[in-house]
C-alpha positions in Angstrom: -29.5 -8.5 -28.2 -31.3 -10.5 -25.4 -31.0 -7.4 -22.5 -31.3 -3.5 -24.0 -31.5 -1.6 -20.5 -31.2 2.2 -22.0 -31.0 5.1 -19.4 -33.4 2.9 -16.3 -34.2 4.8 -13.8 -36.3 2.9 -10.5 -37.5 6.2 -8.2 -39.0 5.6 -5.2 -40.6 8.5 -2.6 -39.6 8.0 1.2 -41.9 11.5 3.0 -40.6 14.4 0.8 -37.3 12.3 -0.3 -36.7 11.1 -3.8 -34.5 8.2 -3.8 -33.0 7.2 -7.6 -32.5 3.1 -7.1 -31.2 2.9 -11.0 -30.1 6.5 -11.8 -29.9 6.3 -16.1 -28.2 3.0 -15.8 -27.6 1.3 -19.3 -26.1 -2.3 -20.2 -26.6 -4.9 -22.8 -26.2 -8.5 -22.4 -26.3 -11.1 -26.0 -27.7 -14.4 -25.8 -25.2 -16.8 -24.3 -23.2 -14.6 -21.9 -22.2 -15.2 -18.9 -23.0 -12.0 -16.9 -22.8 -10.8 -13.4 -24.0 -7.7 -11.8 -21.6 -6.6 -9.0 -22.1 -3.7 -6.2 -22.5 -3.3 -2.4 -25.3 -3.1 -0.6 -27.6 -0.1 -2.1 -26.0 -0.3 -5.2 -29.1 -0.9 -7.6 -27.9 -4.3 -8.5 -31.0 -5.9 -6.7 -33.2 -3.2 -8.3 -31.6 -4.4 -11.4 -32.3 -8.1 -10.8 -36.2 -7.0 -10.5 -36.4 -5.1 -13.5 -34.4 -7.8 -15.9 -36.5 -10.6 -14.5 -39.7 -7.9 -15.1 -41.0 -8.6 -11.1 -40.8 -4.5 -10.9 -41.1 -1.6 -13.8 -39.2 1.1 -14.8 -39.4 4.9 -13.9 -37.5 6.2 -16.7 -35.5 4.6 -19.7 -36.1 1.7 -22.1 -35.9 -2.4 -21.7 -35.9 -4.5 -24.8 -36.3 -8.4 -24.0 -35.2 -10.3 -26.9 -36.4 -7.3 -29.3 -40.0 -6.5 -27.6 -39.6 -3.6 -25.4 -41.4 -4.5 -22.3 -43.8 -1.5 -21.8 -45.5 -3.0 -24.7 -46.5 -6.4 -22.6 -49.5 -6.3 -20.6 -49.3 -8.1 -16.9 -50.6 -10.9 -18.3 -48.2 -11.2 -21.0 -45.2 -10.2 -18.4 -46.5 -13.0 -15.7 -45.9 -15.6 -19.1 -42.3 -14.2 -19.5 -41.7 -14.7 -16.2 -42.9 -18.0 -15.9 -41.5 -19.2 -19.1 -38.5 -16.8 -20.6 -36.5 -16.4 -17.1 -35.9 -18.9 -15.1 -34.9 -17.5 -11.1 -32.7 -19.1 -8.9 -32.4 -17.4 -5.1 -30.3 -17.1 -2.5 -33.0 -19.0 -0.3 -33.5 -21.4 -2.5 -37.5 -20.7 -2.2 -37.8 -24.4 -1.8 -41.7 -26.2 -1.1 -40.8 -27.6 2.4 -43.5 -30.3 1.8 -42.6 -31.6 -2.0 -39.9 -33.5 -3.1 -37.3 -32.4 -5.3 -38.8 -33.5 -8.1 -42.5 -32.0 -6.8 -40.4 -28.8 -6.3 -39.0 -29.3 -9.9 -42.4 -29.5 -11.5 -44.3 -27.2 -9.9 -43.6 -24.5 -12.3 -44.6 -26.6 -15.4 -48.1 -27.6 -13.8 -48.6 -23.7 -13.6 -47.7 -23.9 -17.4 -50.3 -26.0 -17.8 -47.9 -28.8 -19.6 -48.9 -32.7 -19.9 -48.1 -35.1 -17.4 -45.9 -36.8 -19.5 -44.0 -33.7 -20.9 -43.8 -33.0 -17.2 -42.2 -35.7 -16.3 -39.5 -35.9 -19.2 -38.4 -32.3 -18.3 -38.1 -32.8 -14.6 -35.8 -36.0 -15.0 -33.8 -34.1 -17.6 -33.2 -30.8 -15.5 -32.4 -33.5 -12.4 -30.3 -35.2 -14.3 -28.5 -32.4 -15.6 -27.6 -31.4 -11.8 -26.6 -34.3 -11.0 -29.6 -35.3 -8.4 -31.6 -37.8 -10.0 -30.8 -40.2 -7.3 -32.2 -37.6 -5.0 -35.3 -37.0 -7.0 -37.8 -38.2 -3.9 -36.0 -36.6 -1.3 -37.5 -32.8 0.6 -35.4 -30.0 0.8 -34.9 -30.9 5.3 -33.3 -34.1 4.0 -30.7 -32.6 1.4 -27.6 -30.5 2.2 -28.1 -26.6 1.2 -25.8 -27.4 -1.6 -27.8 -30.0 -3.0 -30.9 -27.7 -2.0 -29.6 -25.3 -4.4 -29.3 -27.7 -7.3 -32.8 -28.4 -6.9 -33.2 -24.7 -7.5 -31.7 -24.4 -10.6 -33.3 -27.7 -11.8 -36.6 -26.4 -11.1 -35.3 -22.9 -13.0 -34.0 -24.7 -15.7 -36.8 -27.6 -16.3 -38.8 -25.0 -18.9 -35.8 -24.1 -21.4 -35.5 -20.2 -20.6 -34.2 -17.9 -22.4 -32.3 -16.5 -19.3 -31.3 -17.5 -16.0 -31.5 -14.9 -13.4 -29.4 -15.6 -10.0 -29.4 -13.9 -6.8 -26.6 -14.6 -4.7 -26.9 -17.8 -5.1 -23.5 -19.0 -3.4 -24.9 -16.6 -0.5 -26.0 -19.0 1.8 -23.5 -21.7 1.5 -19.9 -22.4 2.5 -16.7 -22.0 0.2 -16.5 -25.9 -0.6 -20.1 -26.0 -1.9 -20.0 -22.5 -3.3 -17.4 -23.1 -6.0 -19.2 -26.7 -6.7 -22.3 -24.6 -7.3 -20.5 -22.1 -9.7 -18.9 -25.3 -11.6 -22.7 -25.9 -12.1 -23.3 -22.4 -13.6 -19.9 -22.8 -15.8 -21.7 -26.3 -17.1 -24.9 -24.7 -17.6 -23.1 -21.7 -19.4 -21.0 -24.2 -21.8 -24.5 -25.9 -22.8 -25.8 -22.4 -24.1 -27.8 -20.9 -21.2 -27.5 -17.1 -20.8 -26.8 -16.3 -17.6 -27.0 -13.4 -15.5 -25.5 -13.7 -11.2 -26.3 -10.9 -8.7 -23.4 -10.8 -6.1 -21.7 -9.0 -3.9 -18.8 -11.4 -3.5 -15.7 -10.0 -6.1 -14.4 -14.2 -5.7 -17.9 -15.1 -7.5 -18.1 -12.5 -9.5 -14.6 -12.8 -11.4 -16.7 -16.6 -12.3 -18.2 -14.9 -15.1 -17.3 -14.1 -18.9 -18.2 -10.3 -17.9 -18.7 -8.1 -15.0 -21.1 -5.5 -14.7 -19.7 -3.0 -11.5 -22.6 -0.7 -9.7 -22.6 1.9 -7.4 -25.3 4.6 -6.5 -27.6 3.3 -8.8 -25.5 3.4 -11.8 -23.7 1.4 -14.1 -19.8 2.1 -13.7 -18.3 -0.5 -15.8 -18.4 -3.4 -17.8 -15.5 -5.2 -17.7 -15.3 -8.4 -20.2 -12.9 -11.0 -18.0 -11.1 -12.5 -20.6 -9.6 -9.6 -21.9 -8.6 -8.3 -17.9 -7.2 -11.6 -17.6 -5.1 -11.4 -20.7 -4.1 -7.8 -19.7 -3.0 -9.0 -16.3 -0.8 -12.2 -17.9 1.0 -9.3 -20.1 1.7 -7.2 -17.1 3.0 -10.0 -14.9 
């Protein structure tokens, strides 16, 4: 199993009241799912987000990564998951104004202290697997927030992670480019990437082989979409 979340709980003290962020929420995800996390604001899915990518830690419950159960990991040990195992992709983009695409790219591989050449190979292989190598020397104010976002996920997926973790990633742009950006996560999927997408939107949501539904803090279901699609052919 890549994601064992057993009974999380995230609390957090506002003056004399306890607020439960995760309330004993449980899921699992295997290696090569296409996964998204679903809930309105308040919800716990961003909590969620946090604890899978290991940028917060848990209150209550267990998390197994790939086997290891995170408490285990020291932060030095979590920083080098984080840079290495899970690869982030925002709704922001969290694009260097000041770098090209393909400085944006391989920024995260200096800070893994790879070779220049090694460096080089993966960025033209993650830009070339977004379809931007023609845009390679280009800085985020000259590309479209569409092709802003394939930057992104280049620069998420230069290193090989094990997962890719995205927040709302269609948030910030319009239908058109939305649902070219999700064709991306469908390729990305198809090629073996696990892949887990933090939305509010049901539209991008229903994009992925599974839905997890939260509310309050707690998982409600876990729908897999091909059988609810097969279920609703049968009904019509």
């Amino acid at each position: 199993m890549m994601i064992d979340i057993e009974n999380v709980s995230k609390i957090y003290h506002i003056g004399d009241n306890e607020v439960r962020a995760l309330d004993h929420a449980s899921l699992k995800i295997r290696k090569g799912e296409f996964v998204s996390i679903i809930g309105p604001s308040g919800s716990g899915k961003s909590t969620m987000m946090n604890i899978i990518g290991c940028l917060d830690t848990l209150d209550e419950g267990r998390y197994c990564l790939e086997g290891q159960l995170i408490e285990e990991y020291s932060e030095k040990e979590l920083a080098r998951i984080r840079n290495k195992k899970i690869g982030f992709i925002f709704q922001n983009f969290n694009l260097i104004g000041n770098l090209t695409a393909r400085e944006n790219v391989e920024l995260p591989l200096i800070y893994q202290q790879l070779g220049r050449s090694e460096r080089r190979k993966k960025v033209e292989e993650a830009l070339g697997r977004v379809k931007l190598t023609r845009r390679a020397d280009h800085k985020p104010t000259e590309l479209s927030g569409g092709q802003q976002q394939r930057v992104a996920i280049a620069r998420a997926i230069a290193a090989g992670p094990s997962i890719l973790l995205a927040d709302e990633p269609t948030g910030n742009l319009d239908s058109a480019t939305g649902e070219e950006i999700m064709g991306l996560f469908h390729e990305l999927h198809a090629q073996g990437n696990t892949i887990v997408l933090i939305t509010h939107d049901e539209w991008v949501a229903d994009q992925a082989q599974r839905k997890i539904r939260m509310k309050d803090g707690q998982v409600l279901e876990q729908a897999d979409q091909r059988n609810r699609m097969a279920e609703e052919e049968v009904n019509l």
